[in-house]
C-alpha positions in Angstrom: 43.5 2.7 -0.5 40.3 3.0 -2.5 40.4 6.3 -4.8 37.2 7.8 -5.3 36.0 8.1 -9.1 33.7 11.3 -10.6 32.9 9.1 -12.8 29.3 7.8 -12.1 29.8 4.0 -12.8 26.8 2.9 -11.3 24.6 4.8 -13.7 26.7 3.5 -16.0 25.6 0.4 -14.8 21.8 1.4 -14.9 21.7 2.5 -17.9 23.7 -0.2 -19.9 21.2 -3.3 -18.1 18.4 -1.3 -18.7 19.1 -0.5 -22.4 20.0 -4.5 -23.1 17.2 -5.7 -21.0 15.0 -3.6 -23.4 16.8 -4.6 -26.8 16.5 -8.4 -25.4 12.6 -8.0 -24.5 11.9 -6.5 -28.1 14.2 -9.6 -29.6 12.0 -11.8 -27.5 9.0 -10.5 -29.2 10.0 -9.3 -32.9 11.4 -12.7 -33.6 9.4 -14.3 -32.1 11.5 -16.5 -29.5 9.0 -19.3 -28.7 9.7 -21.4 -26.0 11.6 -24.4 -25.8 10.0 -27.5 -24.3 11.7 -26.7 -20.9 10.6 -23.9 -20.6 7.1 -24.8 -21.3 7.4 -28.0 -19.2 8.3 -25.1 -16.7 5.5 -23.5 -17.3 3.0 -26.6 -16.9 4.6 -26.8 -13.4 3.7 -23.2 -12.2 0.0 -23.7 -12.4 0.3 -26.3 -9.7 2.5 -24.5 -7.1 4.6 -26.9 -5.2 7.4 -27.0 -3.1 9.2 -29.5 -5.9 8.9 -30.9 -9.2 10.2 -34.1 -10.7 13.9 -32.7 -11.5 13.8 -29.4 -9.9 13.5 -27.4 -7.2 10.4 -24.8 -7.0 11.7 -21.4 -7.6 11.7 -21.4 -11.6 7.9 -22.7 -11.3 7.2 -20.1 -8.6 8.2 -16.8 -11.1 7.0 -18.3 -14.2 3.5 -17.9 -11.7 4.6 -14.7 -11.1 5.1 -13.4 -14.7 2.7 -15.3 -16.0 -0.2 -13.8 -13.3 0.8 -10.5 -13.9 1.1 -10.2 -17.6 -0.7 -13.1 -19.3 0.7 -16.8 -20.4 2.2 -15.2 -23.9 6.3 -16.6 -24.7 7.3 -13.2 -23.4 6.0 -13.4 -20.1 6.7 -16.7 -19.7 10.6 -15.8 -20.2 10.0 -12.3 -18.5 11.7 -13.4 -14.9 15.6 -14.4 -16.8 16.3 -11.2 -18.4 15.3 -8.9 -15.2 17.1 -11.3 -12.6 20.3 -11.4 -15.3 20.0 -7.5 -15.2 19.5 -6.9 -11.3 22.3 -9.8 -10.7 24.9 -7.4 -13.0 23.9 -4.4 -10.8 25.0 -6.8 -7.4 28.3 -7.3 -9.0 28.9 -3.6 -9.5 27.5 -3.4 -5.7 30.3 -5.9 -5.2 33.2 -4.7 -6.9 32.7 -1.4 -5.6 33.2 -2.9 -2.1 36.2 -5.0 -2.9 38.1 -2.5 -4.8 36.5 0.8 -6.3 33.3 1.7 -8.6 35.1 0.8 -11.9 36.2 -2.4 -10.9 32.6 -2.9 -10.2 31.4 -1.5 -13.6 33.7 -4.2 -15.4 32.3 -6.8 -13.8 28.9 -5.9 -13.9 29.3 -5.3 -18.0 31.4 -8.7 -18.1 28.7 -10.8 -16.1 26.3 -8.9 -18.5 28.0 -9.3 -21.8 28.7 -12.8 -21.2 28.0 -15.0 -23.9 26.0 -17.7 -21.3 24.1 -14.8 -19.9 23.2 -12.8 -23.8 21.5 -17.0 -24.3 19.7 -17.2 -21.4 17.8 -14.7 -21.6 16.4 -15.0 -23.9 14.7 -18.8 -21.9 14.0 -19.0 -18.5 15.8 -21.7 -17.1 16.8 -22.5 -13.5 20.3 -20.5 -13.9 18.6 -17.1 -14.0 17.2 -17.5 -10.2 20.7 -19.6 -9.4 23.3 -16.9 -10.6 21.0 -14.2 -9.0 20.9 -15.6 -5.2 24.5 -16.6 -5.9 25.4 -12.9 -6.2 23.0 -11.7 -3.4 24.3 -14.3 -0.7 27.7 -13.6 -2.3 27.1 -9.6 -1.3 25.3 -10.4 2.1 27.9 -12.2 3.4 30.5 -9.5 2.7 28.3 -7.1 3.8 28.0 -9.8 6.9 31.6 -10.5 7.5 32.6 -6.5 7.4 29.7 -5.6 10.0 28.4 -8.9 12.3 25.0 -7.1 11.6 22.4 -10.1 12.6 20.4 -8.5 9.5 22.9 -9.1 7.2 23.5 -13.0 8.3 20.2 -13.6 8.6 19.4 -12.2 5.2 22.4 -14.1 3.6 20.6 -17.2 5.2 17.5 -16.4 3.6 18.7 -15.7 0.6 21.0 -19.1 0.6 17.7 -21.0 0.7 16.3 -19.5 -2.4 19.3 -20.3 -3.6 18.8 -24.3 -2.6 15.1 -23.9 -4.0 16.6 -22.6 -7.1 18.9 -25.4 -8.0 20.3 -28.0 -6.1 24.0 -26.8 -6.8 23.6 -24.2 -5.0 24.9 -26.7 -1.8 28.5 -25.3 -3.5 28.2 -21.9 -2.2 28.7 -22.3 1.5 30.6 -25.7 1.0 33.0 -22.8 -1.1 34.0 -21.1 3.0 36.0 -24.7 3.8 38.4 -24.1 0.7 38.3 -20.1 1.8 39.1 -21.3 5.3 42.5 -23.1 3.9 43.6 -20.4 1.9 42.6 -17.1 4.1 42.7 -16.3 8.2 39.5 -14.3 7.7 38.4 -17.5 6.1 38.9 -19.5 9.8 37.2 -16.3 11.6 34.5 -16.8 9.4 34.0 -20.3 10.4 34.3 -19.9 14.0 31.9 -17.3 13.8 28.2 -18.4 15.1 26.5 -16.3 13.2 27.6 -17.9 10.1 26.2 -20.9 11.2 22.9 -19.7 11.9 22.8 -18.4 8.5 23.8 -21.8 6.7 21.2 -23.2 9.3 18.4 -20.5 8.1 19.3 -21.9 4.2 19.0 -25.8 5.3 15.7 -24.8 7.1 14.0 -22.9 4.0 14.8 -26.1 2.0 13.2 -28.8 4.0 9.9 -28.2 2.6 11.4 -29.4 -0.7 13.2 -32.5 0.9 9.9 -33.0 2.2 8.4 -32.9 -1.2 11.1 -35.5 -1.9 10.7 -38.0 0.6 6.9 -37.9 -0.4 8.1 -38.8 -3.7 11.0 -41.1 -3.5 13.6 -38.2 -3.8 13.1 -38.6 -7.4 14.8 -35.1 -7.6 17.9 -36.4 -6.1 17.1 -39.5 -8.4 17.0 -37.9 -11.4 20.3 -35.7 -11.2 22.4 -39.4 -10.4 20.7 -40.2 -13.8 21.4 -37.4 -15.7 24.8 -37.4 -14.6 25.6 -41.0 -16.0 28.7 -41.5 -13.6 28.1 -45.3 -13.9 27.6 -45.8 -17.7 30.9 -44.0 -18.9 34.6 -44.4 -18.7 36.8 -41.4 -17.7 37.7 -39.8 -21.6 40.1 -36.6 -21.4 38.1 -35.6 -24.6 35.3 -35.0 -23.0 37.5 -33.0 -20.5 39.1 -30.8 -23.3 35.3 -30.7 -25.3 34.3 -28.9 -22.1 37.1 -26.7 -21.0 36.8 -25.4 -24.7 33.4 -24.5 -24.6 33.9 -22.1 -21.6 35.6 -19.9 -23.3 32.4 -19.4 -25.5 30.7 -19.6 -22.6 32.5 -16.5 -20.5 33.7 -15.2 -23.4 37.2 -15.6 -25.4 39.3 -12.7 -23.8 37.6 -12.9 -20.5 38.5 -16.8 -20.0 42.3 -15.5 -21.5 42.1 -12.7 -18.4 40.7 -15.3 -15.8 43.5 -18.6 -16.6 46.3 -15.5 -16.6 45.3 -14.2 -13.0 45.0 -17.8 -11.7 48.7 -18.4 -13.4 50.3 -14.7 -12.2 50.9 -14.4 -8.6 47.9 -12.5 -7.6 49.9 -10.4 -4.8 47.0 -9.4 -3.0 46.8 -6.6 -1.0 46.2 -7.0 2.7 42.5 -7.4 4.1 41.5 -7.8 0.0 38.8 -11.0 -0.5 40.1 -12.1 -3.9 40.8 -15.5 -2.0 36.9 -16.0 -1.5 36.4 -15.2 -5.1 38.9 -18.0 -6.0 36.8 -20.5 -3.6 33.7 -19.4 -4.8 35.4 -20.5 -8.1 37.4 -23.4 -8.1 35.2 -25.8 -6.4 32.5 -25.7 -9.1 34.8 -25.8 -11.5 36.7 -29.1 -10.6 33.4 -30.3 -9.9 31.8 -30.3 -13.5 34.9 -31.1 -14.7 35.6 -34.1 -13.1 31.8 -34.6 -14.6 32.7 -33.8 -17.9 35.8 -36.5 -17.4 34.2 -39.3 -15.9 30.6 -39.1 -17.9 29.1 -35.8 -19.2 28.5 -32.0 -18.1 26.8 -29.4 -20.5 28.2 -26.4 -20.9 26.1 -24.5 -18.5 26.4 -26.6 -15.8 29.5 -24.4 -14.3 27.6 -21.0 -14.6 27.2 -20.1 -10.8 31.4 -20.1 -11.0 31.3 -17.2 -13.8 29.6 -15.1 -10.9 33.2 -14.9 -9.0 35.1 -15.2 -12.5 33.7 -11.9 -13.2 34.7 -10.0 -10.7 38.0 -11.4 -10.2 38.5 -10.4 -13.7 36.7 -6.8 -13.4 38.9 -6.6 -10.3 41.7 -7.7 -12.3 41.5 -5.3 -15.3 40.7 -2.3 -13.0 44.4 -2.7 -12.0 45.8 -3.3 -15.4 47.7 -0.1 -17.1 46.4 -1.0 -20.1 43.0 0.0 -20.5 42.1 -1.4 -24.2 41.6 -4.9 -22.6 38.5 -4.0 -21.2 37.2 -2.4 -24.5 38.1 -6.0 -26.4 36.8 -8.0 -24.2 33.5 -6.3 -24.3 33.4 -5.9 -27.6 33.8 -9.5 -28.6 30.8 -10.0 -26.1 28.8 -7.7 -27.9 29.6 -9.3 -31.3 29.0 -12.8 -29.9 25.8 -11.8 -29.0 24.7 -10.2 -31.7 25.7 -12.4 -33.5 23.3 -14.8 -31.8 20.4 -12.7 -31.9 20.3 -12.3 -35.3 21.1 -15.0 -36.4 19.3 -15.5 -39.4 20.8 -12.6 -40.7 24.1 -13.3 -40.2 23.1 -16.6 -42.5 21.8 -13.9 -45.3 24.8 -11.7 -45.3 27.2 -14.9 -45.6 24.6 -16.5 -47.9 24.1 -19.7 -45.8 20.8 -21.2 -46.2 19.3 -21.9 -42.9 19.0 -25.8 -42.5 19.1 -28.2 -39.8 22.6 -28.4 -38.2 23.1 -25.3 -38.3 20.7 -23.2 -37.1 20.4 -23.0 -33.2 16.8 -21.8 -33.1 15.6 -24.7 -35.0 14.6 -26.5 -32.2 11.8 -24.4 -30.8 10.3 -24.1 -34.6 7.6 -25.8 -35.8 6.0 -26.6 -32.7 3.2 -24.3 -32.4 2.5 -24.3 -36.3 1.6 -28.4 -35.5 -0.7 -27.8 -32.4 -2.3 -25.1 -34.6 -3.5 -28.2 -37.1 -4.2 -30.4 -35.0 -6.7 -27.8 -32.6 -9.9 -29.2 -34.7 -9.3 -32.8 -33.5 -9.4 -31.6 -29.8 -12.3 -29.4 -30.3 -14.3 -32.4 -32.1 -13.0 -34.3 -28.6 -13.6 -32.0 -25.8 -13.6 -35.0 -23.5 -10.3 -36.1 -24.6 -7.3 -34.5 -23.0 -3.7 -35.3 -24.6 -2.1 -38.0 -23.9 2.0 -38.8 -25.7 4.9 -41.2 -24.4 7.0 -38.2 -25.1 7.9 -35.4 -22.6 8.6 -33.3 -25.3 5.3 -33.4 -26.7 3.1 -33.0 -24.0 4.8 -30.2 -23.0 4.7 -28.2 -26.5 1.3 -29.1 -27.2 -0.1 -28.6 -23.5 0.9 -24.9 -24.1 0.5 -24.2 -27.6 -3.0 -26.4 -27.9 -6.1 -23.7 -27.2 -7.4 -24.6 -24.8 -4.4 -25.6 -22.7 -4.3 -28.9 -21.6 -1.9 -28.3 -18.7 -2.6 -31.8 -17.0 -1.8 -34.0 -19.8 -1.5 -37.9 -19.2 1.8 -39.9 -20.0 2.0 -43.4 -21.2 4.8 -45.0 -20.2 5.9 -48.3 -21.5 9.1 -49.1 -19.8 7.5 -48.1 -15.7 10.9 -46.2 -15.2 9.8 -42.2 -13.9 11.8 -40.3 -16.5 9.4 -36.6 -16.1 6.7 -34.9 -14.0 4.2 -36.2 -16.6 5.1 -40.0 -15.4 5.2 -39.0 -12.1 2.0 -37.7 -11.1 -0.2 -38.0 -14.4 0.5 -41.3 -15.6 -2.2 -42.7 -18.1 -3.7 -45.3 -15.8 -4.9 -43.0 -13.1 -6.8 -40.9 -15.9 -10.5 -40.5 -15.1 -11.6 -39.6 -18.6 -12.7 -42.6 -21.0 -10.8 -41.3 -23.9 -8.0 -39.6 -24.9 -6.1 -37.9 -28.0 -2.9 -39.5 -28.2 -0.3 -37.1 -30.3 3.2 -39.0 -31.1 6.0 -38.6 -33.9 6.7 -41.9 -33.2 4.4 -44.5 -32.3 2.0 -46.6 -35.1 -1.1 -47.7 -34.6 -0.1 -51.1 -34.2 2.4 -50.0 -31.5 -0.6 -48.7 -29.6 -2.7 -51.6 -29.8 -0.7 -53.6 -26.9 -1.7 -50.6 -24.8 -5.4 -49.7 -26.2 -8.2 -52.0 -27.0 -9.6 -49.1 -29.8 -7.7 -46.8 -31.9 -8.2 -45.1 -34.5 -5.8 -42.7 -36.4 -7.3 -39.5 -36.8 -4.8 -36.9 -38.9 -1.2 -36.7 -39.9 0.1 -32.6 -39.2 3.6 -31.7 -40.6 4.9 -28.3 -40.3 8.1 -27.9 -42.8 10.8 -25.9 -40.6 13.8 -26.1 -42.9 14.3 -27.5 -46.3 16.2 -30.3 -44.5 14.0 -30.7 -41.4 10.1 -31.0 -41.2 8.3 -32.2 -38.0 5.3 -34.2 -38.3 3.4 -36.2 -35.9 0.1 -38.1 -35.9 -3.1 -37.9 -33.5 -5.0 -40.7 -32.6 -8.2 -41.5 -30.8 -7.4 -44.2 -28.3 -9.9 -45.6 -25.0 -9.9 -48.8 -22.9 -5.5 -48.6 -21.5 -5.0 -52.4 -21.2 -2.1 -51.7 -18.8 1.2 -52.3 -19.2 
């Protein structure tokens, strides 16, 4: 039996996401965080709405659009749409723990999911996770909301709100594929399944995402392509290193004590009580997890790439601690959060107080640097050019410099010497379909020798270097470039 709290968790709740959404908006700014090349490959994306993209779905495009339409193209806006859904996903939790159990059960998973060391990184980038873990929780909510009521609103919300989630990132697929394990370990779980209404949702989902497969079979399901590629299950050998590498890095990415909490439920018997969902928490859970990790045995996973699992992991261990007698667990584990995240936000600091000089290697923002400091010295060769949009072999260029270049050359053309698709820029703006005579080719790599078996003229134009560390400066050199020979 549920006892009812005076205390008002849910403001609680408010106020917390509210007050770190704010302190993570004005780190965003007063740091600057520029944007990683992702995010402004991302960005390139949303000014060509789509219903795909070369290795994701649409949804990441379509709210960089939004934020970026609403309150200019600056870093800030750019990023806007991953601290907000992070902050509105931790108030669905609460939402959610409240229903399973009681409001503070629902206030420690909110502050877990909220605290988490994943979540404190990544948002501070927009990346597909933020739209993922966000229609995760929603459907997650729906469908109990569903399941408790057989309202047709409910299912057919949790359907809709499934297909975001497919549009948001393919993994998605996991959540309803998660109701076959709950069917094996729960009754309710074979209701649910019998029930046609939960079939018309999953339908609903499936239907919302066949523009995107669409898109795909337009395009040689170079999506699907792409994510066989990245996963590299043919070029490795199974390695139990790689296993134990990425089992150890979760507990950075949950957090230390929380992944402690979470492996000592899973080991306790859980002695539910009757009617209690913690069963469809578990197979919301353990599916994604053996997935990546039977990734991270057999090729590679990153880190992140079992996030939408940390959704359930948090309120199986809010649920879990509400029940604990002893209430200083709670207190450590968000603690340690906090510090971990502080940590990360000022990091420079951190380096000062310990007197570490900031160098490559160990520095996490060092990738993002530098970027914008080259485009900046290299603007009067493009403003000498007009005519001349940017061409690179690298991804990674034309995406920095395609933002951070004034004007913004957000259809920039990419050479592509080997013919194998590796990015959207090979995919629809390859150099050989360009209409302009000229272009300003900007590389870190490539001579002018190199680009003489591609161009009859060229001509080196400047060298730009931009000195990030003491250990690290970027440099790369524009050149003038007409008549593509082909490859």
């Amino acid at each position: 039996m549920r006892v009812a709290s005076s205390r008002p968790y849910g403001l609680y709740v408010l106020l917390f996401a509210i007050s770190l959404f704010i302190y993570r908006e004005w780190i965003t700014l007063s740091r600057p965080i520029l944007l990683f090349f992702d995010e402004a490959y991302y960005y390139g994306w949303s000014q060509s709405l789509d219903w795909g993209y070369y290795s994701k779905p649409p949804v990441v495009a379509w709210l960089i659009r939004l934020t970026t339409d609403l309150f200019g193209n600056a870093e800030w806006a750019i990023k806007l749409a991953a601290p907000l859904l992070y902050s509105a996903t931790s108030w669905v939790l609460y939402m959610i723990g409240k229903q399973l159990t009681n409001a503070r059960a629902g206030f420690y998973s909110a502050l877990i999911f909220l605290s988490m060391p994943l979540v404190s990184f990544n948002s501070l980038f927009i990346t597909t996770d933020a739209p993922l873990l966000f229609c995760w929780a929603l459907a997650l909510w729906l469908f109990l909301r569903a399941q408790a009521t057989n309202r047709w609103h409910f299912w057919l919300l949790a359907g809709i709100v499934g297909g975001l989630g497919l549009l948001s990132k393919y993994t998605f697929i996991l959540f309803p594929a998660a109701f076959l394990l709950y069917a094996l370990l729960s009754s309710q779980g074979r209701l649910i399944l019998a029930n046609p209404r939960f079939w018309v949702a999953c339908a609903l989902a499936i239907g919302l995402l066949l523009p995107n497969l669409w898109w795909n079979y337009n395009h040689d399901f170079i999506s699907f392509q792409h994510t066989a590629e990245i996963s590299q299950q043919s070029e490795k050998q199974a390695q139990l290193s790689r296993l134990w590498e990425f089992w150890g890095t979760q507990f950075i990415v949950f957090g230390p004590v929380a992944m402690l909490l979470l492996l000592i439920r899973l080991l306790k018997p859980r002695a539910i009580e009757p009617g209690h969902q913690e069963s469809l928490l578990w197979s919301l859970f353990i599916p994604i997890f053996a997935v990546i990790s039977i990734q991270a045995l057999t090729a590679r996973a990153n880190i992140n790439w079992g996030a939408p699992a940390y959704v359930s992991a948090s309120l199986i261990v809010g649920i879990y601690l509400a029940k604990l007698r002893w209430k200083h667990w709670f207190k450590l584990l968000f603690a340690i959060n906090i510090v971990l995240m502080l940590a990360f936000y000022h990091y420079g600091s951190v380096l000062n107080v310990l007197n570490i000089e900031p160098r490559n290697g160990n520095d996490p923002y060092v990738r993002i640097e530098g970027w914008k400091e080259l485009a900046e010295q290299v603007t009067p060769q493009f403003e000498a050019y007009p005519d001349a949009p940017l061409a690179s072999e690298s991804r990674k260029v034309l995406a920095y410099f395609g933002y951070y270049l004034e004007p913004k050359q957000l259809y920039p053309r990419a050479l592509n010497p080997d013919g194998h698709i590796k990015n959207h820029y090979e995919l629809l703006y390859p150099i050989e379909t360009s209409p302009a005579e000229r272009h300003l080719f900007v590389s870190e790599h490539m001579t002018s020798q190199q680009l003489s078996r591609y161009f009859w003229e060229v001509e080196e134009l400047t060298l730009a270097e931009a000195v990030v560390r003491s250990n690290l400066t970027r440099s790369v050199r524009v050149y003038l470039v007409s008549g593509f020979k082909g490859y």
